[in-house]
MARBAKE-568606 format. One line per field, with one value per residue (C-alpha): residue number from 1; y, x, z. Coordinates in Angstrom, 3 decimals, padded with zeros to 6 digits. Layout:
% residues N
pos	NUM  ...
c2	Y  ...
c1	X  ...
c3	Z  ...
END
This chain:
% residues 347
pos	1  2  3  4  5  6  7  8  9  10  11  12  13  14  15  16  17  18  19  20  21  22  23  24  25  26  27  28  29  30  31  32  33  34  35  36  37  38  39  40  41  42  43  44  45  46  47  48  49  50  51  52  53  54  55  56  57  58  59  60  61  62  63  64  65  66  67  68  69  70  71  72  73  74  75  76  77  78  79  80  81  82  83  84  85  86  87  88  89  90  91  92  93  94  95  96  97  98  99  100  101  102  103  104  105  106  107  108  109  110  111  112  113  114  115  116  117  118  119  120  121  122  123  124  125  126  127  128  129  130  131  132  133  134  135  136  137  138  139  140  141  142  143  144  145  146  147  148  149  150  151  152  153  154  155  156  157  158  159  160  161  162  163  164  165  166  167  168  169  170  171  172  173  174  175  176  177  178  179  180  181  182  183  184  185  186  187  188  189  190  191  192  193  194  195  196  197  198  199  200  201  202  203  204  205  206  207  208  209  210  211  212  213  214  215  216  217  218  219  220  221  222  223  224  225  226  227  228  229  230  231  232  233  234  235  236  237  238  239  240  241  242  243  244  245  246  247  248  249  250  251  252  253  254  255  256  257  258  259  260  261  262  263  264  265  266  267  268  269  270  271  272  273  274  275  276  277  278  279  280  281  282  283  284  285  286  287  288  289  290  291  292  293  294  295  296  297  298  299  300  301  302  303  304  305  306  307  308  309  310  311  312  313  314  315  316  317  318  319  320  321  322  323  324  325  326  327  328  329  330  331  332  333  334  335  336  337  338  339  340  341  342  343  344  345  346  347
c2	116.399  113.704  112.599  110.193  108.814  107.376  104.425  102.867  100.827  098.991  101.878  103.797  100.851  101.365  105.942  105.873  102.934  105.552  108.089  105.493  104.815  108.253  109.023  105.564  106.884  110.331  109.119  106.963  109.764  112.413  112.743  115.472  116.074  112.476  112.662  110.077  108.416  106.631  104.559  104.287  101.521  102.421  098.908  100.187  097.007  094.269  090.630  089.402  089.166  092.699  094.066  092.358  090.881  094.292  095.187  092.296  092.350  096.575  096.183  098.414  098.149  096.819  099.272  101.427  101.814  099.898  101.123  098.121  099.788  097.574  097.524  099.820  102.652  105.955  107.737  104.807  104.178  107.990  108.355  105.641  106.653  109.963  108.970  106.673  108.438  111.707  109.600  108.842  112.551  113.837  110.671  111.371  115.120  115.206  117.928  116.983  114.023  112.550  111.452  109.706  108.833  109.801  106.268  107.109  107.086  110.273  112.352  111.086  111.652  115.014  116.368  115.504  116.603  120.109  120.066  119.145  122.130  119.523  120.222  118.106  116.895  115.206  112.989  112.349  116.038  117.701  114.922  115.586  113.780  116.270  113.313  114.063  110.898  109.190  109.405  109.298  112.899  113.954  112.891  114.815  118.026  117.985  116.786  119.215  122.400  121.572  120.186  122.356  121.277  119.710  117.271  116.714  114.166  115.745  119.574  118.941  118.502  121.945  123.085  122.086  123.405  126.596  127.152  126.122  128.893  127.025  129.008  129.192  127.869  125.413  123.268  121.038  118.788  115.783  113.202  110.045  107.833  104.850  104.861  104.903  102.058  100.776  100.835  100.230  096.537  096.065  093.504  091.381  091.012  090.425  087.471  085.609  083.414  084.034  080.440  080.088  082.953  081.731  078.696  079.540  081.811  079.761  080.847  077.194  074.989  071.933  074.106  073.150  075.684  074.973  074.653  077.330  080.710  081.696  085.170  086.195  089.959  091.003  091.935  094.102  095.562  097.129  100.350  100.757  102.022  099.219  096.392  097.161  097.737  094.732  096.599  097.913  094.857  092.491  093.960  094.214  090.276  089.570  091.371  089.643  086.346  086.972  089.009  089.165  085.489  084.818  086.465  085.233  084.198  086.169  086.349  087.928  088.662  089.172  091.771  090.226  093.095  092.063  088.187  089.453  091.140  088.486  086.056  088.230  089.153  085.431  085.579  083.907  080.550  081.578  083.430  080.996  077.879  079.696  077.872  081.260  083.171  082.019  083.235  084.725  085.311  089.118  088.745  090.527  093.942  091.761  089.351  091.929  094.115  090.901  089.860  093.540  093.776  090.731  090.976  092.096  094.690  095.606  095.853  097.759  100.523  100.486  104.241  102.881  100.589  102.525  104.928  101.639  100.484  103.786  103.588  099.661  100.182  097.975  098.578  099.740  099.481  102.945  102.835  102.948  105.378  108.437  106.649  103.659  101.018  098.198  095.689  098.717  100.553  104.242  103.849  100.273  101.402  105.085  107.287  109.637  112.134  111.054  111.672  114.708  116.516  114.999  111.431  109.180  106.551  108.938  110.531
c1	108.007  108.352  105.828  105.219  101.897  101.203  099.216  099.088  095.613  092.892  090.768  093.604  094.139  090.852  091.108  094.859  093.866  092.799  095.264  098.356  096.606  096.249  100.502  100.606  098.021  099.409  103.086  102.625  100.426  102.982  106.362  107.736  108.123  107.079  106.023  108.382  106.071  107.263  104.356  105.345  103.733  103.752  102.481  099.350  097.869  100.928  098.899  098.619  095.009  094.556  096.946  098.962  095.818  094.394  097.958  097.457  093.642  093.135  096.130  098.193  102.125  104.166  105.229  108.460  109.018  107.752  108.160  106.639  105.133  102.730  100.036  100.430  098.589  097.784  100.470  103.333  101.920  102.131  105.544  106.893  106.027  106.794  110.114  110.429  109.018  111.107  113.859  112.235  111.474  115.062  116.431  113.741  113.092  109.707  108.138  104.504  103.244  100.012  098.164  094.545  091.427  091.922  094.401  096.663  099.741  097.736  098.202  101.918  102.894  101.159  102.694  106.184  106.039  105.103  107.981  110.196  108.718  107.362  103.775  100.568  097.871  094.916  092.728  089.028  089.647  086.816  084.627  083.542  081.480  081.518  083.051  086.103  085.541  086.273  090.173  090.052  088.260  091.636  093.313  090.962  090.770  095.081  095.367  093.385  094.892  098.307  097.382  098.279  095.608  092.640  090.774  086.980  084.666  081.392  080.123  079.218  083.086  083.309  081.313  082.963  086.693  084.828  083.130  086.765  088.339  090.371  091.479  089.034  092.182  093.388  090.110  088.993  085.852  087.226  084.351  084.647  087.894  086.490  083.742  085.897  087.245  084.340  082.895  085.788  085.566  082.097  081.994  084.554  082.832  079.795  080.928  081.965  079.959  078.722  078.974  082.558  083.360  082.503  084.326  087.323  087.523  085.854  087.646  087.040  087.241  085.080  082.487  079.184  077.978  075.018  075.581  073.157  073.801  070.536  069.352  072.095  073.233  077.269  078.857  082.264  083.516  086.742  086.345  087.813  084.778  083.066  085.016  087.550  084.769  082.838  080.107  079.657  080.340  078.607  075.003  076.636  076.391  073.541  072.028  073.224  072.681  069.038  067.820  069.821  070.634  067.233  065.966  068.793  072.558  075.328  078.270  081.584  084.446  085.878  088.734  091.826  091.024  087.269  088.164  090.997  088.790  085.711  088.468  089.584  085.813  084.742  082.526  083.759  082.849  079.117  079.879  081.934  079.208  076.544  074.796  073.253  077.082  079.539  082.774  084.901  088.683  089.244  088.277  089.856  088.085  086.358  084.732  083.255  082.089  080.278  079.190  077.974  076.311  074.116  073.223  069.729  071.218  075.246  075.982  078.987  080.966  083.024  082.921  084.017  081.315  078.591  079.564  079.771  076.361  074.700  075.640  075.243  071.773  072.163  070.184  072.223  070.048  070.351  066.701  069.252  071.609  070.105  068.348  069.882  068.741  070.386  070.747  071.236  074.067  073.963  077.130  077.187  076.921  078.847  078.394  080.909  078.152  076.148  072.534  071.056  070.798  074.680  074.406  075.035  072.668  070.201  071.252
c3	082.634  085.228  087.285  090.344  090.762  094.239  095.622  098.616  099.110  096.621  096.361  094.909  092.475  090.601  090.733  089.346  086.096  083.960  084.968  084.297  080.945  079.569  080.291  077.719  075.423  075.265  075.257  072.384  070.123  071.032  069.675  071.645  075.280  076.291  080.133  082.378  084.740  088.256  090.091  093.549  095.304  099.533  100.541  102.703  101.392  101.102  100.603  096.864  097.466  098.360  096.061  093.421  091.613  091.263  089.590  087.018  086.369  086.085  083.330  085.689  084.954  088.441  090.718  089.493  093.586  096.631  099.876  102.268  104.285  105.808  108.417  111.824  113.518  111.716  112.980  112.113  108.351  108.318  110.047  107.548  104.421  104.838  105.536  102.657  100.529  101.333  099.889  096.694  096.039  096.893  094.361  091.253  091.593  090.149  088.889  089.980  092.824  092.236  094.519  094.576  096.807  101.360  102.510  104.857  101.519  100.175  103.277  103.506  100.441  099.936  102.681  101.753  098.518  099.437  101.836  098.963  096.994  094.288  092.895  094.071  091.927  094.147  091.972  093.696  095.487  097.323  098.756  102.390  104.715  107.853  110.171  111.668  113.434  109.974  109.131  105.904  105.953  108.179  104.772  102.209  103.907  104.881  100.859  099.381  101.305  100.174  096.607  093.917  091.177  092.386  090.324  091.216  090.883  090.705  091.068  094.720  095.341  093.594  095.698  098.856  097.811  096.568  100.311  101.516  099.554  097.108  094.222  091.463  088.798  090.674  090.132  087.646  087.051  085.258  086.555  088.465  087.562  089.252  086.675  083.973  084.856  085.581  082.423  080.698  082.429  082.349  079.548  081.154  084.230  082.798  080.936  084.531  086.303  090.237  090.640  089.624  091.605  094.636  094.189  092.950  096.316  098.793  102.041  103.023  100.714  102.362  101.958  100.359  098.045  095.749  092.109  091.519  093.794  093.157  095.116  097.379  098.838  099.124  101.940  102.610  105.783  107.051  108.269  111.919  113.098  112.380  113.403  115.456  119.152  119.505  121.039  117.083  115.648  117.639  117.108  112.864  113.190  115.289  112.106  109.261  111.083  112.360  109.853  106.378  106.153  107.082  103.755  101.463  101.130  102.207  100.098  102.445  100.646  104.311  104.915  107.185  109.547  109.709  110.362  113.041  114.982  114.298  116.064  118.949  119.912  119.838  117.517  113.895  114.923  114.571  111.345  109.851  110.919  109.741  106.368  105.180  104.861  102.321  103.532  100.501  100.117  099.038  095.469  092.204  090.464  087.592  090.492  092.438  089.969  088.893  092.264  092.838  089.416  090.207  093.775  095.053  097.462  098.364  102.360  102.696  104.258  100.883  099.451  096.029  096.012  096.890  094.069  091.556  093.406  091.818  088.046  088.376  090.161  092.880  095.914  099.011  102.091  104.082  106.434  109.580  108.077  109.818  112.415  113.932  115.886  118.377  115.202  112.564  114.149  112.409  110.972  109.790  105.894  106.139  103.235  101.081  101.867  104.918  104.603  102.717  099.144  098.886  099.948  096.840  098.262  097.517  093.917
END
């Protein structure tokens, strides 16, 4: 059997781990019918920072294939990989894709595959928030119509592919990947130090940082939504700056799309001035999980990290989710599941 397993961004580094490990474990106890295994690599996320490092410290093997894609519009990143990756399919004949997480690479690739007549396999199928607005939710719902075998998370995910009318056999519970690996790099992480952390990725590095950390909150942001209007992001950091940095230090391990548009709205001199944010480089698996394990609450629009937020138990502030307020946009912190018996903030 020959299989290509797809990825594309970070989040997708962390789902297909355990998934790349269990073709090695079950290649090396088998002696017969050994499964051939291609990991094509679409380039969604192209800096070392944001990619490479995630390769090397999640024990992942280098990419078989990369296709470059790069940064761009929905529609281009789209456009390109389906075209790239069209060529890959027609050159390796597969017998199944796999594909993993909602980035734009697992709507691409799931819909070429299907018009190559090759099976799909969606790992984290099933989640829904209910916001079209949200394109990632574009890329679950396209995904899991076309997917073949649909491999869930958790039984609300059932749930939603069942009310969808998906095919009784073609789902299966298998848990959440992205806790697997979690816990299977717990120990590591724990053994690191916040201080050296922050050091060793001090976005500038005439910083002054104090030798002790101390109390401190983590922040991540990306989403489009959230950074890309400044009339969003604007009242984001009149927040952090008036009211969370007030309380405690800020740890950012900022996201080049966050600084870009930080820069182009004129506001990242204030940010990066400000003595109560530490401005981070993107930082590797092992650092955040560490950063995230010992902070008093995690501020992000990360989905991955608000699921590692619940089995870690760190707090994840939600009092604006549902209600919002001029400092406390509604949708600064987005959920999988927003608000409800299915939020994971709230599970």
């Amino acid at each position: 059997m020959k299989i290509i397993s797809v990825v594309g961004a970070r989040p997708n580094f962390m789902k297909i781990a355990p998934f790349v490990h269990a073709i090695e474990v079950y290649n090396h106890d088998l002696a017969s019918e050994k499964i051939e295994h291609l990991l094509v690599h679409t380039g969604q996320h192209y800096d070392d920072r944001m990619s490479k490092v995630f390769f090397e410290s999640l024990g992942i093997p280098e990419a078989d294939i990369h296709l470059n894609i790069g940064s761009g519009s929905h529609a281009q990143q789209v456009g390109n990989t389906m075209m790239a990756f069209e060529k890959v399919i027609k050159e390796e004949q597969p017998d199944w894709v796999v594909v993993v997480g909602d980035v734009n690479a697992t709507l691409a690739c799931s819909v070429t595959a299907k018009k190559e007549h090759v099976k799909v396999c969606h790992i984290e199928a099933g989640l829904r928030s209910g916001d079209m607005d949200m394109p990632e939710e574009i890329n679950r719902l396209v995904t899991d119509r076309l997917s073949d075998l649909l491999l869930t998370p958790d039984v609300l995910s059932e749930d939603n592919l069942r009310a969808e009318g998906v095919a009784e056999e073609k789902i299966r519970f298998v848990g959440n990947v992205m806790i697997d690996t979690l816990e299977a790099n717990r120990t590591k992480a724990e053994a690191m130090q916040v201080e050296n952390i922050v050091k060793e990725n001090l976005l500038d590095p005439l910083r002054e940082v104090p030798d002790e950390i101390g109390e401190y909150s983590v922040l991540t942001m990306h989403r489009p939504s959230n950074v890309d209007k400044k009339e969003v992001l604007e009242p984001v950091i009149r927040f952090l700056l008036d009211e969370v940095c007030e309380k405690e230090l800020l740890l950012w391990p900022i996201h080049p799309r966050a600084r870009k548009q930080l820069e182009t709205f004129g506001l990242w001199e204030q940010v990066s001035s400000h003595p109560g944010i530490v401005l981070l480089h993107p930082v590797n698996y092992h650092e955040m999980l560490k950063l995230n394990m010992s902070a008093n609450s995690m501020l992000t629009d990360s989905g991955g990290l608000q699921e590692e937020c619940c089995v870690l138990g760190t707090p994840l502030p939600d009092t604006a989710l549902e209600h919002g307020t001029p400092h406390y946009p509604q949708k600064i912190w987005r959920c999988i599941y927003p608000g409800g018996e299915q939020c994971r903030c709230h599970t």
